[in-house]
PQR file of N, CA, C, O and H, with PARSE charges and radii, in Angstrom:
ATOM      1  N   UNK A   1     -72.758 -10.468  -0.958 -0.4000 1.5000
ATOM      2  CA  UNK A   1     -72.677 -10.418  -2.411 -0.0000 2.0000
ATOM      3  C   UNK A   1     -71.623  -9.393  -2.840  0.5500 1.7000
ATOM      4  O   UNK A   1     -71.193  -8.433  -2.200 -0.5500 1.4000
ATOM      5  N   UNK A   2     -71.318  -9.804  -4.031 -0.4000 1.5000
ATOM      6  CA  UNK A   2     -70.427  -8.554  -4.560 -0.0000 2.0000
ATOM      7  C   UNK A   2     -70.799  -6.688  -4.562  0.5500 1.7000
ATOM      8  O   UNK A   2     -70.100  -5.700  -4.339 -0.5500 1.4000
ATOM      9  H   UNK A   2     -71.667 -10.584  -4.550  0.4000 1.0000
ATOM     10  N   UNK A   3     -72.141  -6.871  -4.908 -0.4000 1.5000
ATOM     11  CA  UNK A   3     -72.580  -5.423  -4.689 -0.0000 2.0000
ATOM     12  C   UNK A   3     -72.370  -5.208  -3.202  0.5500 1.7000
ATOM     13  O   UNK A   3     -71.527  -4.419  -2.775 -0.5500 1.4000
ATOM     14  H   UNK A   3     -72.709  -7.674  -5.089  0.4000 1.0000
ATOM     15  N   UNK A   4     -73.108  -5.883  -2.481 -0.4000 1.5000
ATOM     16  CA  UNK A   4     -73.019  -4.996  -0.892 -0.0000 2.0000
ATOM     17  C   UNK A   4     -71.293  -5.045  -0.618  0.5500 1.7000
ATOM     18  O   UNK A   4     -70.813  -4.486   0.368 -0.5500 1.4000
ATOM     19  H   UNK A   4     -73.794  -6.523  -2.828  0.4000 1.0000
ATOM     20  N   UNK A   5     -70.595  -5.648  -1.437 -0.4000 1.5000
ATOM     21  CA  UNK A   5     -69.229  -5.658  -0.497 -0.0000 2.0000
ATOM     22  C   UNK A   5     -68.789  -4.568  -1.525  0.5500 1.7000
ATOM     23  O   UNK A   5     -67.562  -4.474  -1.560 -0.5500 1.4000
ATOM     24  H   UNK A   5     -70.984  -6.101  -2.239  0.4000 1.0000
ATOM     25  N   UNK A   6     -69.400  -3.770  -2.320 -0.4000 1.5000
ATOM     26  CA  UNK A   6     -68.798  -2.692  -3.328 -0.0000 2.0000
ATOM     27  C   UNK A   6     -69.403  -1.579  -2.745  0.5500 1.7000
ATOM     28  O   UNK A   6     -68.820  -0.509  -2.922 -0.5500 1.4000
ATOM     29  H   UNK A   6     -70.397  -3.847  -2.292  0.4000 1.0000
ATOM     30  N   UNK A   7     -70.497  -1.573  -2.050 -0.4000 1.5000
ATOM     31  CA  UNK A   7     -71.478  -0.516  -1.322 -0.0000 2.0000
ATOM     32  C   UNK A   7     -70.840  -0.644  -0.105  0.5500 1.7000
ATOM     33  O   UNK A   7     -71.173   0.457   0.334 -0.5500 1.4000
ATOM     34  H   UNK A   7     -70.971  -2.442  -1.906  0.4000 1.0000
ATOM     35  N   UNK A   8     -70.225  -1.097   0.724 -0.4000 1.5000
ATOM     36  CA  UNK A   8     -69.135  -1.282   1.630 -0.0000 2.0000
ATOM     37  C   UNK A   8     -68.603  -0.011   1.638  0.5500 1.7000
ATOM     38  O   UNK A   8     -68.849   1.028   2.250 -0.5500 1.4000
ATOM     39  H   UNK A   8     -69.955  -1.992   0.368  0.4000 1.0000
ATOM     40  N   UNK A   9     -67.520  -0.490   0.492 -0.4000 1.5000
ATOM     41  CA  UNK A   9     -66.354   0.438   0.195 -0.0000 2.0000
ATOM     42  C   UNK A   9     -66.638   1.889  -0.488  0.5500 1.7000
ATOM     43  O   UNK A   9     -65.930   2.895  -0.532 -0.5500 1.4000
ATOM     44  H   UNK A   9     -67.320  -1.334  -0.005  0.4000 1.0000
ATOM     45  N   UNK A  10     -67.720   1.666  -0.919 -0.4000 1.5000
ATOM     46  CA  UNK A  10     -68.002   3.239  -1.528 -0.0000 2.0000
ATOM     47  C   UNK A  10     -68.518   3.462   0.093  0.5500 1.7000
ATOM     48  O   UNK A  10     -67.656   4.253   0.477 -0.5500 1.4000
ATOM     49  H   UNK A  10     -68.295   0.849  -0.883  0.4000 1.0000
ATOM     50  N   UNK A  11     -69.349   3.248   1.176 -0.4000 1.5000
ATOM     51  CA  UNK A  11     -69.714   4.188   1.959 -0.0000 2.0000
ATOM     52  C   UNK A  11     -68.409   4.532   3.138  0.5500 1.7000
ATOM     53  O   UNK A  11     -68.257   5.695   3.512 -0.5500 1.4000
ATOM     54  H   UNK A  11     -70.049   2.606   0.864  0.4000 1.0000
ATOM     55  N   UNK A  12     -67.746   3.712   3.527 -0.4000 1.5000
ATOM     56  CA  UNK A  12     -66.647   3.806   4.821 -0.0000 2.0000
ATOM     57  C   UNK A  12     -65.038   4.025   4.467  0.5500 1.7000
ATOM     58  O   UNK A  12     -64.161   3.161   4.445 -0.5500 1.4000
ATOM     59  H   UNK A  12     -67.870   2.768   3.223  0.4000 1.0000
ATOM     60  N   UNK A  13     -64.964   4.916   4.298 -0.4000 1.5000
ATOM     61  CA  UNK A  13     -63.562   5.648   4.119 -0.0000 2.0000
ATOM     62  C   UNK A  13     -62.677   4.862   4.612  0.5500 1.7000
ATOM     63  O   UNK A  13     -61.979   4.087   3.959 -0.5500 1.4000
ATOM     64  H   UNK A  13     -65.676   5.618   4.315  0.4000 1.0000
ATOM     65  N   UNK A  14     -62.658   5.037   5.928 -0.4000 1.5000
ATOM     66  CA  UNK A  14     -61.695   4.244   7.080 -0.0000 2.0000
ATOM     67  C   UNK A  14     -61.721   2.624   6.296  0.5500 1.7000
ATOM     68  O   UNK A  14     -60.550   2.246   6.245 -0.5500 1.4000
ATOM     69  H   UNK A  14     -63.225   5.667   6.459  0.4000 1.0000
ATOM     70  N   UNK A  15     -62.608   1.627   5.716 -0.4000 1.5000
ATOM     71  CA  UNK A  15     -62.147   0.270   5.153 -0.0000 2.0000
ATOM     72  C   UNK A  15     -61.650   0.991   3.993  0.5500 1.7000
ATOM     73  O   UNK A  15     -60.942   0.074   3.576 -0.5500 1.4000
ATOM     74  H   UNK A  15     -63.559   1.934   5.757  0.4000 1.0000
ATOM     75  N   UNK A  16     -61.454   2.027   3.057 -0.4000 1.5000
ATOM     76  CA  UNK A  16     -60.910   2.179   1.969 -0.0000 2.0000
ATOM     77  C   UNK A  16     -59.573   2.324   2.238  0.5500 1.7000
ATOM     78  O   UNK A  16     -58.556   1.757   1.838 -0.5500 1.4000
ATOM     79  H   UNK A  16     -62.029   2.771   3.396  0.4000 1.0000
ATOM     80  N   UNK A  17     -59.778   3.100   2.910 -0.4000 1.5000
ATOM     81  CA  UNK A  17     -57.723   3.375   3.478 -0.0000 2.0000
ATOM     82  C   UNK A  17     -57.098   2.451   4.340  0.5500 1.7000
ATOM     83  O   UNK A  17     -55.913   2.492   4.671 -0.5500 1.4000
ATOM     84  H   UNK A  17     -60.604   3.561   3.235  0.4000 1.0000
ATOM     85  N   UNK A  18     -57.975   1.576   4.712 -0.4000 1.5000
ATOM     86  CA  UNK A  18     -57.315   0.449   5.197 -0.0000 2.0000
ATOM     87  C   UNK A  18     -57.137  -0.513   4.656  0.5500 1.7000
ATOM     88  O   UNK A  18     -56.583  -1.311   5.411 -0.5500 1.4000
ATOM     89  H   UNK A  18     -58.938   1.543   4.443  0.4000 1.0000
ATOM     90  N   UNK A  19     -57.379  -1.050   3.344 -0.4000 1.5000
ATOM     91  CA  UNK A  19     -57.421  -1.694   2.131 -0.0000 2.0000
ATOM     92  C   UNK A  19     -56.312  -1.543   1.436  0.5500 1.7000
ATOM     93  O   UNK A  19     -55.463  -2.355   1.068 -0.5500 1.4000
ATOM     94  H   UNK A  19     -57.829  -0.401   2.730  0.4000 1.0000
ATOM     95  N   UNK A  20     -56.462  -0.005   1.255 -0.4000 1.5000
ATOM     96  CA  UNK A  20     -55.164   0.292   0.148 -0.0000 2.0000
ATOM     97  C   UNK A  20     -53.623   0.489   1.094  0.5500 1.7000
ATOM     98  O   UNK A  20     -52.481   0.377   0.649 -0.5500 1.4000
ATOM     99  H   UNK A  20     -57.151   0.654   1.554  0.4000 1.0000
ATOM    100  N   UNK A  21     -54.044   0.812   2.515 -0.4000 1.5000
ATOM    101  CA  UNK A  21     -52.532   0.673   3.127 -0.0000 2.0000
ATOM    102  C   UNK A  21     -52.021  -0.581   3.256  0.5500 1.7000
ATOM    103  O   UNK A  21     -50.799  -0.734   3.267 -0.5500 1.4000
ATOM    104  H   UNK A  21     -54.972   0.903   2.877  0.4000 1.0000
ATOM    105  N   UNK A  22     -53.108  -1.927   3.400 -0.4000 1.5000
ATOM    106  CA  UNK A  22     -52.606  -3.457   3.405 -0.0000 2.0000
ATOM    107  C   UNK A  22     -51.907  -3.722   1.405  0.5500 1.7000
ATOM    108  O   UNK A  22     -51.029  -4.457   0.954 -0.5500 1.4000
ATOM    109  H   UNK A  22     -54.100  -1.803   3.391  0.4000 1.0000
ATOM    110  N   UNK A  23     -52.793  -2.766   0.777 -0.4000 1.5000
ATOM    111  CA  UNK A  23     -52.107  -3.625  -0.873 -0.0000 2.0000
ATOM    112  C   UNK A  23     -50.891  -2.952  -1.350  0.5500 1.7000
ATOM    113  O   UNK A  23     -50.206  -3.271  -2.322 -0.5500 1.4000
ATOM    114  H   UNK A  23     -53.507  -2.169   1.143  0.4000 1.0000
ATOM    115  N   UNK A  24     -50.654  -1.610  -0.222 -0.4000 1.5000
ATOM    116  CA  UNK A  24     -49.642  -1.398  -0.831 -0.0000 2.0000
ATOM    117  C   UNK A  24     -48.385  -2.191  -0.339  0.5500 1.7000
ATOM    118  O   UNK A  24     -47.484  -2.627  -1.056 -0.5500 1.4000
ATOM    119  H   UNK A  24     -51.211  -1.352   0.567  0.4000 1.0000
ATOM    120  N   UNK A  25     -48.486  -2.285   0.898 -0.4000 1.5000
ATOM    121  CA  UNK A  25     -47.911  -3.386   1.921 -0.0000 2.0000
ATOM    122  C   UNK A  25     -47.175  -4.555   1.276  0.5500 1.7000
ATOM    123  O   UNK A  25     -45.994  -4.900   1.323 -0.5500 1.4000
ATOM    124  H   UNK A  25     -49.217  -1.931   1.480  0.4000 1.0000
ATOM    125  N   UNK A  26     -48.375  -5.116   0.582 -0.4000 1.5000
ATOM    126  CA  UNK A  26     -48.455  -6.334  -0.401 -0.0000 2.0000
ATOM    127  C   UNK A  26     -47.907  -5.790  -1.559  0.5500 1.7000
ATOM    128  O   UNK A  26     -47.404  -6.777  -2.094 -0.5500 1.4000
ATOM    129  H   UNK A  26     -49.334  -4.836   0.543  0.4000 1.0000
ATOM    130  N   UNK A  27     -47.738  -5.039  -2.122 -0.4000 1.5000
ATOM    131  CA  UNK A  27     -47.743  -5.122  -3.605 -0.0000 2.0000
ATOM    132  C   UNK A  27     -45.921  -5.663  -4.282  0.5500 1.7000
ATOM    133  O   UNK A  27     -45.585  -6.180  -5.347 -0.5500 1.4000
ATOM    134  H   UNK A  27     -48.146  -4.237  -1.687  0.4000 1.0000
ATOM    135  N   UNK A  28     -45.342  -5.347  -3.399 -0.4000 1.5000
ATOM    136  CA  UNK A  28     -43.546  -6.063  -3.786 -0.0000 2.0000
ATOM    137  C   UNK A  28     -43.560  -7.517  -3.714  0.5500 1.7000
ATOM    138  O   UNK A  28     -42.814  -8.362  -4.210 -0.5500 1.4000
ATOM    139  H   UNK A  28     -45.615  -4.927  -2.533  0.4000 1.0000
ATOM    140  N   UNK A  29     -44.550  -7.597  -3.003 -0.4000 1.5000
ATOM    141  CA  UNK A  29     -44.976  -9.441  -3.609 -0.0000 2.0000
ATOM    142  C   UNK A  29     -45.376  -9.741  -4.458  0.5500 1.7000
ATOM    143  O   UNK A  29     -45.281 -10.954  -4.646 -0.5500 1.4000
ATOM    144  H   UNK A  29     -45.156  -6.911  -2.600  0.4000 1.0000
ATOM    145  N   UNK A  30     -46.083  -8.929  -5.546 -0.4000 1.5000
ATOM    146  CA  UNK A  30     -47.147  -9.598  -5.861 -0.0000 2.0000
ATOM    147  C   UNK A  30     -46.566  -8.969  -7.172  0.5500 1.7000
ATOM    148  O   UNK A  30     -47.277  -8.058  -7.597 -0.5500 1.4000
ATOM    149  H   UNK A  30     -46.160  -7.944  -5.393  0.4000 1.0000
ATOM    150  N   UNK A  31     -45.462  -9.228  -7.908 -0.4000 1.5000
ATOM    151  CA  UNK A  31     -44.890  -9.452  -9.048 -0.0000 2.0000
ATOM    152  C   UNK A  31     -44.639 -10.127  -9.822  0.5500 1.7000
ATOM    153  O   UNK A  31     -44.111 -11.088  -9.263 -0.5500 1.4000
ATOM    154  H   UNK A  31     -44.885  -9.969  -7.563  0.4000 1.0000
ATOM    155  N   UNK A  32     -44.683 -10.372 -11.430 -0.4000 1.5000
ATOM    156  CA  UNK A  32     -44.723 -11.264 -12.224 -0.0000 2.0000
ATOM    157  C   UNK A  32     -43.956 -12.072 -11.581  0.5500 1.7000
ATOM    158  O   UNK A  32     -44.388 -13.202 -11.353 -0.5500 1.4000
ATOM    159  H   UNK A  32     -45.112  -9.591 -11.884  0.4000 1.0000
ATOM    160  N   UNK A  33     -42.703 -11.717 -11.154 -0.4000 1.5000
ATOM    161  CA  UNK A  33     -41.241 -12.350 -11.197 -0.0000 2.0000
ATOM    162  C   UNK A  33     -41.413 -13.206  -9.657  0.5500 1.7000
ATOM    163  O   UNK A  33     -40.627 -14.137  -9.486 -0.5500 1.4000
ATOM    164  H   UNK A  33     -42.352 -10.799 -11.339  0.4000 1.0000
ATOM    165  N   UNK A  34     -42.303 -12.940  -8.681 -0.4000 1.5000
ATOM    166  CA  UNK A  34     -42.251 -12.948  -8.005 -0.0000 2.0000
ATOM    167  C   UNK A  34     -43.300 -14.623  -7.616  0.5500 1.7000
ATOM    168  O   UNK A  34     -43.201 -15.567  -6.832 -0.5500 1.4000
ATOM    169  H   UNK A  34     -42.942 -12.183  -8.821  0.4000 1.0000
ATOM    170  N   UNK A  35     -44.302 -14.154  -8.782 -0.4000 1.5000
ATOM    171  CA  UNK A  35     -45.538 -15.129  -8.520 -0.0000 2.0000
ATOM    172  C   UNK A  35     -45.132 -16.086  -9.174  0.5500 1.7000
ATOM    173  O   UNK A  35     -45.248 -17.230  -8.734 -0.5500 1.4000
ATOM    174  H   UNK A  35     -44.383 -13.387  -9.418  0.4000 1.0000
ATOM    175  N   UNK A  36     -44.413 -15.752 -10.696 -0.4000 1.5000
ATOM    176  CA  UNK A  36     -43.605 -17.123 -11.058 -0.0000 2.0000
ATOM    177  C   UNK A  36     -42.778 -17.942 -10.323  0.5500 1.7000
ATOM    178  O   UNK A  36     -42.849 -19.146 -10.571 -0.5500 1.4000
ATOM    179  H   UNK A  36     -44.318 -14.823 -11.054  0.4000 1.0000
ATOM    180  N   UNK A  37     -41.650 -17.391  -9.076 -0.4000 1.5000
ATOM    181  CA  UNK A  37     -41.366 -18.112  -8.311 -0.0000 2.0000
ATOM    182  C   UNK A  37     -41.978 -19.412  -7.340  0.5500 1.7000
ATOM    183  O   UNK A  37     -41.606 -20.573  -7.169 -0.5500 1.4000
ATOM    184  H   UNK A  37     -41.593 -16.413  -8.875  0.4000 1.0000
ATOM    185  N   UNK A  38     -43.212 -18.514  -6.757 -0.4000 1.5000
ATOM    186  CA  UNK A  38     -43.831 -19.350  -6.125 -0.0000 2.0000
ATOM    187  C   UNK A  38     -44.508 -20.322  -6.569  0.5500 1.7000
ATOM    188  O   UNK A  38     -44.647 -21.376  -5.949 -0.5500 1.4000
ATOM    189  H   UNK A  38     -43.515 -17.571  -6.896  0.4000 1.0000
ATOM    190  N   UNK A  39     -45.127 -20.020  -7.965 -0.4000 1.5000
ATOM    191  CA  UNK A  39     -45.670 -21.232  -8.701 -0.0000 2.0000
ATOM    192  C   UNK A  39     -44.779 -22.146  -9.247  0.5500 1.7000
ATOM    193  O   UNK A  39     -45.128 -23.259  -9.639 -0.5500 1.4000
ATOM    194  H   UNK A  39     -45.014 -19.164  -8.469  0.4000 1.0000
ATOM    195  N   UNK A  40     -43.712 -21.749  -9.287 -0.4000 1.5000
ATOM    196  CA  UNK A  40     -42.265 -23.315  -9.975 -0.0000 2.0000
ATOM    197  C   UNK A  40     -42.149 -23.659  -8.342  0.5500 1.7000
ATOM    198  O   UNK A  40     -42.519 -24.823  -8.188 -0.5500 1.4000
ATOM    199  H   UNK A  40     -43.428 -20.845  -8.968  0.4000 1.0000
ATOM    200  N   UNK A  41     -41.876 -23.226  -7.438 -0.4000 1.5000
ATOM    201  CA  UNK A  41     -41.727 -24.139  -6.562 -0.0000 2.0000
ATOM    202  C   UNK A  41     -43.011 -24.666  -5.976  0.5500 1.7000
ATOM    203  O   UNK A  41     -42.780 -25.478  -5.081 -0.5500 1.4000
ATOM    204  H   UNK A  41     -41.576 -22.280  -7.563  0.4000 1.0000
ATOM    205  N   UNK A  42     -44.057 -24.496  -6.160 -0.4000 1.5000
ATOM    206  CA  UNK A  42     -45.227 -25.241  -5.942 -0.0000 2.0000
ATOM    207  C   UNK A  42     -45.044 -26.451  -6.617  0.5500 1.7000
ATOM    208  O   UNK A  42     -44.785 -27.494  -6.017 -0.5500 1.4000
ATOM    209  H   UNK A  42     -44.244 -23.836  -6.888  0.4000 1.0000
ATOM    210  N   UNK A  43     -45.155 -26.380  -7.735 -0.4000 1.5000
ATOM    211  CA  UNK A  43     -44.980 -27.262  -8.808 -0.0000 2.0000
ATOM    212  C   UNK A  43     -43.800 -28.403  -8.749  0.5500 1.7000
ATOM    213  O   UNK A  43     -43.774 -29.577  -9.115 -0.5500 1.4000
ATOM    214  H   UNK A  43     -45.366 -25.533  -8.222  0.4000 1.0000
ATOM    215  N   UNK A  44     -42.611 -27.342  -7.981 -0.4000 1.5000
ATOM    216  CA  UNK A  44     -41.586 -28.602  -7.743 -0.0000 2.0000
ATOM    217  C   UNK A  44     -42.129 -29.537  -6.669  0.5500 1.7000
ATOM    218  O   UNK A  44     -41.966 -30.754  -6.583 -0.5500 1.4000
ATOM    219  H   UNK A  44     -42.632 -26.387  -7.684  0.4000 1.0000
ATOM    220  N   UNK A  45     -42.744 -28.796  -5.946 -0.4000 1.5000
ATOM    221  CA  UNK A  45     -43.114 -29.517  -4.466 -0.0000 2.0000
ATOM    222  C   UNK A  45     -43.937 -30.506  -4.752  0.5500 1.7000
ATOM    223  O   UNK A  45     -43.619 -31.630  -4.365 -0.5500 1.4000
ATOM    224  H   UNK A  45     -42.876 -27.808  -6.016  0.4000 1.0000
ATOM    225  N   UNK A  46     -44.864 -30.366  -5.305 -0.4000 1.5000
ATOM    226  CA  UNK A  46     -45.789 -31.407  -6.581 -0.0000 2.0000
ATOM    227  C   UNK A  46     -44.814 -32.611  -7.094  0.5500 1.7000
ATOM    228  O   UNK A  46     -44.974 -33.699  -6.540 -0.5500 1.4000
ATOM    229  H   UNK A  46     -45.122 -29.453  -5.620  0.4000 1.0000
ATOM    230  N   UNK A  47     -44.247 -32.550  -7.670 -0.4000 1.5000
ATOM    231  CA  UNK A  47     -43.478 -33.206  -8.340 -0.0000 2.0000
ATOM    232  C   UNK A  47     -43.013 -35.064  -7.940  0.5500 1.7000
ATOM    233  O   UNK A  47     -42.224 -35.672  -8.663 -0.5500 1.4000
ATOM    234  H   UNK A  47     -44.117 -31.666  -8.120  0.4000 1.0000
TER
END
């Protein structure tokens, strides 16, 4: 459930910092400019 996976992260440090070192990882992806891309070419691919 959502609580135990929130009681997760509040008790184990080590999954917190391993969380936030994968989103920061991620995060130059995960831009307006970026997600609009992928969704027009989804969409073209659709097409």
């Amino acid at each position: 459930t959502l609580a135990a996976g929130i009681e997760r992260l509040l008790g184990d440090a080590a999954l917190r910092a391993r969380l936030r070192a994968r989103l920061l990882e991620r995060a130059p992806d995960n831009t307006w400019e970026a997600r609009a891309r992928r969704l027009l070419a989804w969409m073209e691919a659709a097409a």
